[in-house]
N, C-alpha and C positions, 0 to 999 in steps of 0.2 A: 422630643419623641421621634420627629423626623430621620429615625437610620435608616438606610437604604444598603442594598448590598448589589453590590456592582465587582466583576468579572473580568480579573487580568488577562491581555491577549496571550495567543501563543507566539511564539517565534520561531522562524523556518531561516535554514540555510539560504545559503543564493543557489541557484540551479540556472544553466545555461539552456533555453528553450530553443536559440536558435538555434544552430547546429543542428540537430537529431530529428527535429521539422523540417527545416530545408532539406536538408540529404532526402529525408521521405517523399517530399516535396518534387525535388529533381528526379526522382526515381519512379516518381508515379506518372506526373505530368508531364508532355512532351515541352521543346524550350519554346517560349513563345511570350505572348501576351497576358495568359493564363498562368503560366508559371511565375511570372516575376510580381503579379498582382500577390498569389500566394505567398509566393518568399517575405512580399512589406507586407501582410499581414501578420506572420510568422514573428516578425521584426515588432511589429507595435504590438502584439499578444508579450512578448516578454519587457516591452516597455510598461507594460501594464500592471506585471508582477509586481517588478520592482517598485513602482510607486505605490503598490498595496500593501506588501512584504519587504521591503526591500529600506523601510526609514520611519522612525515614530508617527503616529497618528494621533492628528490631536482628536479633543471631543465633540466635535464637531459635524453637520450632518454629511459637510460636504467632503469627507475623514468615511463617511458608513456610507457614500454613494459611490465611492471607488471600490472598496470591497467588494460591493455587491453588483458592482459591474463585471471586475474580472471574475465572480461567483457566475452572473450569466455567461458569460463569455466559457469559461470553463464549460458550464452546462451546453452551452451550444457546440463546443470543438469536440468535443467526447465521442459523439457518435462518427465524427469527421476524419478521427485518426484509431491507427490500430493500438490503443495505450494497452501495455501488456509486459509483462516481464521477458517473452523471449518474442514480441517482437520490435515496435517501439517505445522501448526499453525508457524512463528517464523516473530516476530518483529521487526523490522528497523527503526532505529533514523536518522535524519538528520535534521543539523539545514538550514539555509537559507544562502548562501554564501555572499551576498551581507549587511548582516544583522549590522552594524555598527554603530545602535544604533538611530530609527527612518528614514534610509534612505527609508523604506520600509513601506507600509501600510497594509504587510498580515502577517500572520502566522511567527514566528521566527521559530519552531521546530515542525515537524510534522512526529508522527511515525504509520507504518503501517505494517497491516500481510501481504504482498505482495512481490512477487520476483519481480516482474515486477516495482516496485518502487526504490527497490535493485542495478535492473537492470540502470533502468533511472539515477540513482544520479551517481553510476560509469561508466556511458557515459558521463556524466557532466563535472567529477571531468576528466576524459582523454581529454574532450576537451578544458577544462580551462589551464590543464596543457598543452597542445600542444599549446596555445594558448603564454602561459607563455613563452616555450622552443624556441618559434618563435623569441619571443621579444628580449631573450637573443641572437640572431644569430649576427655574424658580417656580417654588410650587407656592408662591404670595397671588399669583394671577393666576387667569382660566387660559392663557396661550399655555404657560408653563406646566399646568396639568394637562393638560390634554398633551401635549408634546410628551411629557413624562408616561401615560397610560401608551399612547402609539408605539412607545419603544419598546415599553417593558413586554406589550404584546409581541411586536414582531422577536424581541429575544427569547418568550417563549416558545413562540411557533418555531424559530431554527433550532431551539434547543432539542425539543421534541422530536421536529424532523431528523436530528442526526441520532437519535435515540433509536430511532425507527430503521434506519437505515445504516448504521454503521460498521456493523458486522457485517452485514452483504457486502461493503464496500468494500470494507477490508480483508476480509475472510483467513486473520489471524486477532490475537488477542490484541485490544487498540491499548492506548497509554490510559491510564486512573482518570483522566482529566475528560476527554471521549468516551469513555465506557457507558454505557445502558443507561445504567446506577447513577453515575455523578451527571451527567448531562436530564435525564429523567426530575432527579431533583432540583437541578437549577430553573429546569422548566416551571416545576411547581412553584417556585421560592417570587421568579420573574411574574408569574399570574397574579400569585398574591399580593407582591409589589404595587402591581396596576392595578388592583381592585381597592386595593388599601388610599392608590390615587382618587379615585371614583369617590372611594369616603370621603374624602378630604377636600373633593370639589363638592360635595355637596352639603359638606358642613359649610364650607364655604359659602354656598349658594342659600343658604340659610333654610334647605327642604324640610318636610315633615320630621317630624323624629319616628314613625314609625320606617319612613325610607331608609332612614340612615342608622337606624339600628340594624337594618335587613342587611344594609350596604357590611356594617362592620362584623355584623354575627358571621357573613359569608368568608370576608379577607381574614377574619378569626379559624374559621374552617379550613382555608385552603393554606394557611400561615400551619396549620397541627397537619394537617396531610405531609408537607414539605419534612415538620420534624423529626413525623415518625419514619421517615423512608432516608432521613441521616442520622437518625438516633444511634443504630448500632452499626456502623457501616464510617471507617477512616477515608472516606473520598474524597471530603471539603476540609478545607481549613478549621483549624477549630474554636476560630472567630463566629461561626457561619450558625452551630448548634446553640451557644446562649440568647443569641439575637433572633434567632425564630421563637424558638421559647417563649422569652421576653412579647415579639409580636403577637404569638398567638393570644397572651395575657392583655394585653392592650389594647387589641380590637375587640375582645370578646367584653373587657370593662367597657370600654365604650358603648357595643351593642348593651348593658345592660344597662348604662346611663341612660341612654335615648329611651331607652324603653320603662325608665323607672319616671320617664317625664310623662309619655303615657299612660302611664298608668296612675299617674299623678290626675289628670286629666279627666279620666275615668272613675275619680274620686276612690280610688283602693291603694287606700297610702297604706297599709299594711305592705301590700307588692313593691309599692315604690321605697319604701324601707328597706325590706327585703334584696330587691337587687342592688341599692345604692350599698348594702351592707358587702353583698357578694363582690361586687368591683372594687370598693376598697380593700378586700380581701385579694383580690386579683392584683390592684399598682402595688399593695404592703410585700406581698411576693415577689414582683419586680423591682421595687427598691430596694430589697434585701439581696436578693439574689443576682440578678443584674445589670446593677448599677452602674457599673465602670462602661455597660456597652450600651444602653438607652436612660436616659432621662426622663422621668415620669414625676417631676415635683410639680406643673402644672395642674396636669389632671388628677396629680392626687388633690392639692388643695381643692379641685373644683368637686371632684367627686364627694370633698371629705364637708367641705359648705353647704352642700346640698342634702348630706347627709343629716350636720347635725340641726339643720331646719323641719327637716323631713319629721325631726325624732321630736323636737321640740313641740311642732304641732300637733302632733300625733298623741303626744303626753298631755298638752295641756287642751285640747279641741275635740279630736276626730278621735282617738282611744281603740281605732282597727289593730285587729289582729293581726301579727306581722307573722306568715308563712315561710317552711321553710325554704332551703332554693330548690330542694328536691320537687318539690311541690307547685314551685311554679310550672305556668304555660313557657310551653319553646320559643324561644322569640325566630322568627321567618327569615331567609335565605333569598337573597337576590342576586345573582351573577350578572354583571353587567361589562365583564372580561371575558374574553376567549383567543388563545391561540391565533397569531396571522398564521394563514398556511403559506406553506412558498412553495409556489409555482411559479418558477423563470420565464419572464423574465424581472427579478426585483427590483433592477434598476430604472428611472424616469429616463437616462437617456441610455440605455443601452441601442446601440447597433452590432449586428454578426461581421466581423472583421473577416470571416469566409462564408458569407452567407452565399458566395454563388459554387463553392465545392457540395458538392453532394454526400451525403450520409457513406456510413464506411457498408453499411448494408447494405445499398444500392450503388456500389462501385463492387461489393463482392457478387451481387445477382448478377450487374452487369456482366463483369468477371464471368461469371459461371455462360450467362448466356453470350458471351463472344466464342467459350468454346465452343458451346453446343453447334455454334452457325458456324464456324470453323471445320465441326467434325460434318456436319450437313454439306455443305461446299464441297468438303475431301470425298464426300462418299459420292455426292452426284457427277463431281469430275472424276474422279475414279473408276466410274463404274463405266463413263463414257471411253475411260480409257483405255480399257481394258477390252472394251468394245472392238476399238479401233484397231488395238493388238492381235486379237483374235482373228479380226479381219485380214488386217496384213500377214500375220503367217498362214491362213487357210493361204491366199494368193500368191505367198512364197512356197509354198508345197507344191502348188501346181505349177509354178515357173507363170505366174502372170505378172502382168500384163506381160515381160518379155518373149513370151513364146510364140504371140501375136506378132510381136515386131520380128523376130528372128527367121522370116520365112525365107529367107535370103539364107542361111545357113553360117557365112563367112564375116560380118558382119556385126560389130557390138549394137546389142539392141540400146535404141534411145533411152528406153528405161532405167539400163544398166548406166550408160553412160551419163544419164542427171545426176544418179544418185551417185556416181564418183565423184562429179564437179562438189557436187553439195557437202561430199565428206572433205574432200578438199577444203574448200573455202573455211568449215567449222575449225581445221586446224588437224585434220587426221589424227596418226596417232600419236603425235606431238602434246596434243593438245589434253587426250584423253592420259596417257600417260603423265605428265602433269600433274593434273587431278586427282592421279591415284597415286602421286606420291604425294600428293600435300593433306590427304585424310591423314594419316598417323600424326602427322607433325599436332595438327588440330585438333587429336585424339589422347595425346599425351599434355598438350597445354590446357583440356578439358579436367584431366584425371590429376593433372597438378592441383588446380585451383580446387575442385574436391577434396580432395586431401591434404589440402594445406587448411583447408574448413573446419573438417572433422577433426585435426588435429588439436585446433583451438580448443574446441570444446572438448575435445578428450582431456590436456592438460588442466583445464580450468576445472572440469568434473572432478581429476584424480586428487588437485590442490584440495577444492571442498570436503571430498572425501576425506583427505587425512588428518584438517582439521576439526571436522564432526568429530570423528576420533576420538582427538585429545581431547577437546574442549566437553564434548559429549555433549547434554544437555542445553549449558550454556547457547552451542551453536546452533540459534534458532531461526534460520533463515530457510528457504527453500531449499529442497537439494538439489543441486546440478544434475543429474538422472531423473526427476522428474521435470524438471523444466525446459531440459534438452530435448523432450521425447519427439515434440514435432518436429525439430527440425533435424533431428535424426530420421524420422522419416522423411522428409521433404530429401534428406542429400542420399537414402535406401533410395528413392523413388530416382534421383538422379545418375545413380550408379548403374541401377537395373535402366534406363534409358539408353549407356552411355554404351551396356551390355550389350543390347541389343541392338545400337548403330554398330558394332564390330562385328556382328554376324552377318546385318546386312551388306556390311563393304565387302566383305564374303563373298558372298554371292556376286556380288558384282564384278570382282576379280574374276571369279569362276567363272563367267559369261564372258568375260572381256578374254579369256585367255583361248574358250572356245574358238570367237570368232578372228581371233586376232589377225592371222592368217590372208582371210578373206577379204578385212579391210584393212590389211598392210597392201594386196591389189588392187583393191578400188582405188588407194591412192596414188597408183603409180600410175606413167604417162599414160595417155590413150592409145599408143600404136604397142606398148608394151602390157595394156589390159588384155586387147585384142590377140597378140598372139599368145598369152595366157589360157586366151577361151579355147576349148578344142572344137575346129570346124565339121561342119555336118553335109550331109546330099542335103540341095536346097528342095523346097516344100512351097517353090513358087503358085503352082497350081491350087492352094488354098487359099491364094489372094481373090478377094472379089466374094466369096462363099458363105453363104447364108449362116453357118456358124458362126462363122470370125466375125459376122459384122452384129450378131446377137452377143457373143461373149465379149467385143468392146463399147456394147450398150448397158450389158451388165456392170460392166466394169466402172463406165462412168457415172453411173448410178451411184456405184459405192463409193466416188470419189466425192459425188455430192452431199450424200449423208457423212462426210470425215468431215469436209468443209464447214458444214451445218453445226457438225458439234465443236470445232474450231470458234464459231459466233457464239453458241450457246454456254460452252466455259467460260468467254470474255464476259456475256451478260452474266450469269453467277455468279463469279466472282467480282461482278459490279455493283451490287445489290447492296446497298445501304438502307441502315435505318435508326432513328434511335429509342432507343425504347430507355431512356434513364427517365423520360417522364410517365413514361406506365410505374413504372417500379416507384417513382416517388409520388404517386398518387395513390397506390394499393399500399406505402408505407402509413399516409397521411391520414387515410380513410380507417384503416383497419388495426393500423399500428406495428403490423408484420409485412413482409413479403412471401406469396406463395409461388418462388421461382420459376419450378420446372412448368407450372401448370399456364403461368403468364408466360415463357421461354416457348414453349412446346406451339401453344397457341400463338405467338405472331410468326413462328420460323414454318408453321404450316401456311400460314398469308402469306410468306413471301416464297417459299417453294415449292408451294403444289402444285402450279403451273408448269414448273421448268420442270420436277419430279415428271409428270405427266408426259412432256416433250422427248426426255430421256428414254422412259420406258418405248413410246410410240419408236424412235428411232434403232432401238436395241431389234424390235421385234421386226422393222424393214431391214435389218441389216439380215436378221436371221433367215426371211424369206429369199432376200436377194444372195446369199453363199449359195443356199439350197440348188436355184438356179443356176447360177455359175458353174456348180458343181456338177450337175447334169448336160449342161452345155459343153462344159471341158472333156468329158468321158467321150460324147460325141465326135471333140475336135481330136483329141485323142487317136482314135478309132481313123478317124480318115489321115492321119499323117504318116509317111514316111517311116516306120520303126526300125532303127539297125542301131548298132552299139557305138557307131560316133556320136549320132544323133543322141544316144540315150547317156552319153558323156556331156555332152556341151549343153544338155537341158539339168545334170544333175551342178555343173559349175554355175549356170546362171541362177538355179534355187539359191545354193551356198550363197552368189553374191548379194543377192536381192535380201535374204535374211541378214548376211552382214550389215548392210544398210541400216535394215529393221535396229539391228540391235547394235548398230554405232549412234544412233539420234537416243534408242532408250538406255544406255548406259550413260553418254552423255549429259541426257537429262538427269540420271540417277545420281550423277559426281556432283555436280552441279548442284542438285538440292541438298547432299549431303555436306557440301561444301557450305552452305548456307544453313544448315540445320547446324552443324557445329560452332558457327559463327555467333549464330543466333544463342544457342544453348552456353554459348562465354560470354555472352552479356548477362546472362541469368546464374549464371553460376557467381556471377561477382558478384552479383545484386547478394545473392545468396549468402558469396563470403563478406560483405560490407552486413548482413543481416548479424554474422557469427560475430563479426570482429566487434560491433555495438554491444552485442549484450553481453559477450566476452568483458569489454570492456566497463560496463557498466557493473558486474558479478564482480569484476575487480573494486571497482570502489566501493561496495557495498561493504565486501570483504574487511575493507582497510579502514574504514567505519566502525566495522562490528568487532575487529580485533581492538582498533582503540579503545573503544568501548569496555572490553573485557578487560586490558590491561588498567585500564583505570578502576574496572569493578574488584578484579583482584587486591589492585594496592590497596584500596580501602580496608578492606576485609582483615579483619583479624590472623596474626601468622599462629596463634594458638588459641585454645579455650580458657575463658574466662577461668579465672581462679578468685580469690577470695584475698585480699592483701592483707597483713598482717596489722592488728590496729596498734598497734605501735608505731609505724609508717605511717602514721597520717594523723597523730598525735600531734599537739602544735609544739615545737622548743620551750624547753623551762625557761624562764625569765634568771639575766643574767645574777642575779642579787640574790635566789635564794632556791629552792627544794623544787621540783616538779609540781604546779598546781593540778587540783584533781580536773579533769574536763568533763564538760558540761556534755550532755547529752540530748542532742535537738531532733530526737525521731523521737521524742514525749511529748513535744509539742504538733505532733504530727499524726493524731491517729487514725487519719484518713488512708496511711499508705505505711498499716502494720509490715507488709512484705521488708521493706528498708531497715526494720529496729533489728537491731540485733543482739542475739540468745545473750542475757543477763548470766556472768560464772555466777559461782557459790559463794555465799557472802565468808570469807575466813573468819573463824573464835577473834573474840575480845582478847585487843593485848594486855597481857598480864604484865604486872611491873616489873620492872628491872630488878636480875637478882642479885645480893650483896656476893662479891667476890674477894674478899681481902681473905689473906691468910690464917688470919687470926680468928676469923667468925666460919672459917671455910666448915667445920665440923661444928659450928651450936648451929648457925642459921639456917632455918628453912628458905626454899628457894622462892617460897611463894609468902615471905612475910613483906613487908609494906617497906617503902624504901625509909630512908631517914634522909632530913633535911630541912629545908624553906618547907613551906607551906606552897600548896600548886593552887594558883590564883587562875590560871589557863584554863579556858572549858573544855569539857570531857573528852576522852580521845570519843574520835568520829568512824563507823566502819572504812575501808577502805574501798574505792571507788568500783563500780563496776566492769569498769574496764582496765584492761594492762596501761601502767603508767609509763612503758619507753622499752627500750632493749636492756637486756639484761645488765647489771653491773660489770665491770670487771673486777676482778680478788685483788685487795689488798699489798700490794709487793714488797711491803717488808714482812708481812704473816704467812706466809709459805704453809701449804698444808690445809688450808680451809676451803671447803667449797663454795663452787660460785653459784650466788644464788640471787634472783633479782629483790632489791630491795624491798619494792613495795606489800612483797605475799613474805620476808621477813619479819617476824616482831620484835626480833631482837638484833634490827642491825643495827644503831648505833649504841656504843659502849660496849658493846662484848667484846669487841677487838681492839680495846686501847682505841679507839675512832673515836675524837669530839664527839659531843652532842652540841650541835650547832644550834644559833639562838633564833627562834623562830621569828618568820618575816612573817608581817601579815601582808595575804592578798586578798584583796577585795572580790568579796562575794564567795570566800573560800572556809571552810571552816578550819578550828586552829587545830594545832598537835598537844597532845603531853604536852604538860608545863616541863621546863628546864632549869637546869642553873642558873647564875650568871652567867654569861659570857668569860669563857678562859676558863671554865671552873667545872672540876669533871663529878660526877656521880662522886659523894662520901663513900669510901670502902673503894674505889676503882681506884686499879694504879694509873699511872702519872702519862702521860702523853711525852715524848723525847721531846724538849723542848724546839730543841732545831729544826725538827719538821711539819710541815707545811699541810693544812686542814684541807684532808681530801674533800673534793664535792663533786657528785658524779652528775654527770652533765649527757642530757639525753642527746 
């Protein structure tokens, strides 16, 4: 009675983990210490596979504690990597476990970019195997039951969980073997298993019988739940529908033994008659029906012993009325099974082979909030800098500081003369020219790699394209147009960047070409700047003068606020902090991250200080022009004015501004020179992103093509037709006539569809008619033959089916038509043709009696003796 039903694994391709981890790996992680920890965990995650998937498993526990490690392990990397179809991309085969050559109506082999598919099939393959591990328990002892109940539960609980979860997983239609349906039932079928164990431990344990009718009335229950949900439905094998059946039968005879004891007990042997009658009604069912898949001749003699004691007492003693079963009380329900749930980690020794990488949610909040302090950074340097800009051209307008040193007239002021040394030394316009011829180089090696990106995916897109096409339907994968779409925005969003760094070199051209001029003089010698300046009447007299020594206090004032913001950029952009453990505590706690509100709130802790500082310095710079500006009008006013003078103060503006805008184009080349640089390691990142899932859409492709060419061959090249039953008539036997065939859809009436349409039965043959010359005009044709006496039983109808291809005519009788023998009544002897001497075959009825042998119809002419007794031969 002991059948158990236990669950083939599935089997998965090999896939190469490392590769497409590491590359992520290196690309995310700087190279260090941290990196190469990640790379050998990358390394023993795919040593891991392989020894779970990768080579038989025996039955074994320590066979279900590898499984369910790389199951945790899986559950643990998930959140760790971006697994996705366009972005780390990586493939999974699995065929269908149940797949044994048409048991199954769906999918044989289905492979997909998803972890979460990964995931489902080795929750599969541990439940089949615990499933397996079960079967093999000795269930003679209480280790082995209980072992057996543990497993049969946890194969429920993962059966169930992937029921629950599969579809999310995968979020296209899974294989027949995963689907709702069949994993939903196997769940049921493994419950009942384990409860049906529980019976059996406590038959064992020799408990009440009211317990363990409760025990088996329940494993009875959840054995009919399991049938009816694969009754109409081709999921399982169809091994799987007579053996629940069968169980439901057997547990529920047993709950009615157990309970025919109590009630025995209770002195109403009428009841205990009653049900000892209904369970032997119950094993008689399963003996008949089946038999070939459970053994029931134990419990039946026991049920059937008990019974006819039960009957004997009852007739000669106790004389109760025996009720019917409608009639009786329900016997009670005890579940003492339920589902393991699986929550990871399953395994006793699992450890996280990256337990120190951080969640992929908390590397993108990070992510998010490095920009945020990035654009916070940019905007308070910025703002200082623009500060500073404003400043220095208010004091290039006016000719300061130079106009204070130039009281001398003849003279290059100190001012003028630093900031030539200073363009100097940067490289003048060597250095700047340069710089502006190396943007386009870096502009065009930008727009290459772009485009050499988008082209990938455009080819790969227009391939899928044109076999969706042909294939139509068949071609059931993702379309490259939708799976492209982010990172066709991602390389929009690169283009429109790349746009907009060519406008800005623009501009900076356009400035550069302004001043060019100006600071092609500041770099030439000093005695050759000098006589470039136009000399002026000297304005010694304002040496010493309460202005001049007010507007170079002004002055140095505003050198101190440039300096100040000089310190206060370095500390801003010094400012570290790490917030990956805010973010993995508001994961831990709450289960989500709420970025911008945890972003917003520490980037105010670390900048409202310096925000504050900025604003305070903007608002001294603006009171201190103010001044200056009212100060200069005054110096203004007391100088010297004539048209040298107002020549050689409009040259020292121009130089002073060149300056200004030699150091900010400079700096402009420079960043842009580094913004491009930067923006080509990102665009590779970019096209290493294209070329993977390019590459990956290719194999899937090559997959899915095989796949169809092998689905086509099978497939029929026309529709079914109907063969002619001739064709498939067995050969006459060498020695004599065609025997009639038996027909084996009459023993078959389970499966009318198969018989086929009976012709019309043809008239009784009538006897042979006299043909001699001499009778041709007295004899009727239908008078009785003359001869022997016919000792041969009656002619027989002729068969219902055609007996072969048609004859061929005769070829010394020219002129008769061809007609198949068997719907002839008169084929032999009408044509001078023997009548050949009948063979018998066994189990065949005879023909018309005949001649002798050699000896034709009386009244029939003669046969040529020289030729040779046609027999047609199917």
């Amino acid at each position: 009675m002991a059948t158990f039903i236990s669950v083939p694994l599935k089997k998965s391709s090999e896939v190469d983990l490392v590769k497409p981890l590491s590359k992520f790996v290196t690309a995310s992680y700087p190279a260090g210490e941290e990196q190469a920890e990640y790379i050998c965990a990358v390394e023993e995650l795919n040593k891991l596979r392989r020894n779970a998937l990768g080579r038989p498993l025996d039955k074994h526990e320590s066979s279900l504690e590898i499984l369910l490690r790389y199951y945790d392990q899986l559950c643990a990397v998930e959140p760790k990597f971006p697994f996705s179809e366009n972005q780390l991309c990586l493939t999974f085969t699995w065929k269908d476990a149940f797949d044994k050559g048409s048991l199954f109506g769906g999918s044989v082999k289905l492979s997909l970019a998803s972890l979460g598919y990964e995931k489902t099939c080795v929750l599969f393959n541990a439940a089949a195997l615990a499933s397996q591990i079960a079967s093999e328990q000795n269930l003679d002892n209480d280790e082995g039951l209980k072992a057996a109940a543990r497993y049969y539960q946890l194969a429920s609980g993962a059966f169930g969980h992937i029921k629950d979860t599969v579809l999310s997983a995968l979020n296209r239609e899974p294989t027949m073997d995963i689907s709702p349906e069949t994993v939903g039932t196997l769940s049921h079928i493994m419950l009942a298993q384990a409860q049906e164990v529980f019976f059996l431990k406590a038959t064992s344990d020799k408990m009440k019988d009211a317990v363990i009718a409760k025990l088996a009335n329940q494993a009875a229950d959840f054995y009919g739940d399991a049938f009816k949900q694969c009754q109409y439905k081709d999921n399982l094998p169809k091994e799987v529908l007579p053996v629940l059946a069968a169980k439901h039968c057997i547990m529920q005879a047993n709950a009615e033994l157990h309970q025919s004891v109590l009630a025995k007990q209770k002195k109403r042997f009428g009841e205990e008659i009653a049900r000892l009658q209904h369970a032997a009604e119950l094993v008689k069912t399963v003996a008949s029906r089946y038999d070939e898949y459970v053994s029931v001749k134990d419990l039946s003699d026991k049920i059937n012993r008990a019974l006819t004691a039960a009957k004997k007492d009852n007739d000669f003693i106790y004389h109760d009325r025996v009720p019917e079963v409608k009639d009786l009380e329900h016997i009670g329900k005890a579940a003492l099974v339920k589902a393991t749930a699986i929550t990871p980690p399953l395994s006793q020794k699992f450890s996280d082979l990256f337990e120190k990488m951080v969640p992929m949610a908390v590397q993108q909040s990070m992510s998010i909030y490095n920009q945020r302090k990035t654009e916070t950074v940019n905007r308070l340097v910025g703002t200082m800098r623009e500060a500073t800009n404003l400043c220095n051209g208010v004091l290039a307008s006016l000719n300061l500081p130079a106009a204070l040193e130039d009281l001398s007239g003849d003279s290059i002021p100190q001012s003028i003369a630093e900031k030539a040394r200073a363009i100097v030394q940067q490289g003048g316009l060597q250095n700047i020219e340069q710089l502006i011829k190396d943007l386009p180089e870096l502009l065009t090696r930008n727009r290459e790699i772009l485009d050499e990106s988008l082209k990938m995916l455009d080819d790969e897109e227009t391939t899928d394209n044109e076999l969706r096409t042909k294939f139509n339907q068949r071609w059931n994968r993702t379309p490259s147009g939708d799976l492209y779409k982010p990172l066709r925005a991602e390389g929009a969003n690169f283009r429109n960047v790349l746009d907009k760094a060519v406008q800005a070199d623009q501009v900076v051209r356009d400035r550069y070409n302004t001043h060019c001029e100006m600071i092609a003089l500041l770099c030439k010698p000093e005695n050759e700047l000098n006589a470039a300046i136009p000399s002026a009447n000297p304005t010694k007299t304002l040496q010493g003068s309460e202005v001049v020594n007010v507007l170079r206090s002004q002055l140095n004032q505003l050198d101190e606020i440039k300096e100040e913001r000089d310190t206060l950029e370095g500390e801003i952009k010094g400012v570290t902090f790490d917030i990956s453990t805010t973010f993995l505590t508001a994961l831990a706690q709450d289960g989500a991250i709420i970025e911008e509100q945890l972003s917003l709130s520490q980037l105010d802790q670390l900048y409202g200080s310096y925000n504050q500082r900025v604003q305070a310095s903007l608002r001294m710079q603006e009171e201190l022009l103010g001044q200056v500006q009212m100060s200069h009008q005054e110096f203004s006013s007391l100088k010297q004015s004539n048209t040298e003078a107002n020549q050689r103060e409009e040259v020292l503006k121009k130089l002073a501004s060149a300056h200004d805008s030699y150091i900010e184009i400079t700096s402009n080349l420079r960043e842009g020179t580094k913004f491009y640089n930067d923006l080509t390691e990102i665009l590779l990142k970019f096209q290493n992103k294209c070329s993977d899932i390019v590459f990956a859409r290719k194999t899937e492709r090559d997959e899915l093509l095989k796949d169809l060419q092998q689905s086509i061959a099978r497939e029929p090249s026309a529709p079914s037709f109907n063969v002619p039953a001739y064709q498939s008539t067995p050969a006459a036997p060498a020695g004599g006539p065609t025997p009639a065939p038996r027909t084996v859809f009459a023993q078959q009436p389970q499966q009318p569809q198969q018989q086929p349409q009976a012709k019309p039965m043809p008239p009784a043959r009538p006897p042979p008619p006299t043909f001699t010359p001499q009778a041709a005009s007295t004899t009727p044709t239908n008078a009785p033959p003359t001869g022997p006496p016919n000792t041969n039983p009656p002619p027989m109808a002729p068969p219902s089916q055609a007996q072969g291809p048609p004859y061929p005519s005769y070829q010394g009788y020219p002129g008769y038509f061809q007609m198949p023998m068997g719907y002839n009544p008169y084929a032999y002897g009408q044509y001078n043709m023997p009548y050949m001497p009948y063979q018998a075959t066994p189990g065949q009825g005879g023909y018309p009696g005949a001649p002798p042998a050699g000896q034709p119809y009386p009244g029939y002419p003669q046969q040529p003796p020289q030729q040779q007794p046609y027999y047609p031969q199917q």
